[in-house]
C-alpha positions, 0 to 999 in steps of 0.5 A: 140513597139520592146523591150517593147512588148518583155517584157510587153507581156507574150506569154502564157497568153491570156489576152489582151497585153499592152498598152489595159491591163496593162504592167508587167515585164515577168517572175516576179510574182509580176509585174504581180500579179499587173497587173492584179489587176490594170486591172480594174481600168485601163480602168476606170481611162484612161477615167477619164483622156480622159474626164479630158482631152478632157475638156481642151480647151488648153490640159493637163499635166500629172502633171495636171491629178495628181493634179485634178484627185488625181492621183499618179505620176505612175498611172497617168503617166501609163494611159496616156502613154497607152492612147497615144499608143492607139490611145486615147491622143496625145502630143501637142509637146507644154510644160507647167510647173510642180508644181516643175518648170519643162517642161512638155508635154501637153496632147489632146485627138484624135478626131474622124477622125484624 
């Protein structure tokens, strides 16, 4: 994670770093004050979207989960990213169309033993 880890991972705090808690930027109050009031839902809303996810016969866009699960961009966006580093979902390397027309990956969960 090189670069990312640097700055989404406080030394001095003790609580689990990214991607098993929410991300902030080091040494601003704000994003980090958000963090953690995002941490509760976090782990909740990841499993929304793995049940969302894992329903889908052909996989899931984040476009999709925003739609479905009433999800903002952001929100969405963030639990799956943090989904895909943990080992949770996995980018097919397949596109689907957005509601704009746009490409967009698509989303499955990992099975057990993959």
């Amino acid at each position: 994670m090189g670069k990312f880890k640097e700055l989404y991972d406080d030394p001095e705090d003790d609580e689990p770093s990214y991607p098993e808690s929410p991300g902030y930027v080091r040494d601003s109050d704000t994003s980090k004050a958000a963090a953690k009031k995002t941490k509760l839902s976090a782990s909740s809303q990841r499993a929304q979207i793995a049940a969302f996810i894992a329903d889908s016969e052909i996989g899931v866009t984040c476009d999709e989960v925003e739609v479905y699960l009433g999800y903002k961009h952001q929100t969405a966006s963030a639990r799956i990213r943090e989904g895909v580093l943990g080992g949770l979902f996995f980018d097919t390397g397949h596109r689907r169309k957005t509601r704009s027309g746009s490409p967009a990956r698509i989303y499955k969960v990992v099975e057990k033993g993959e």
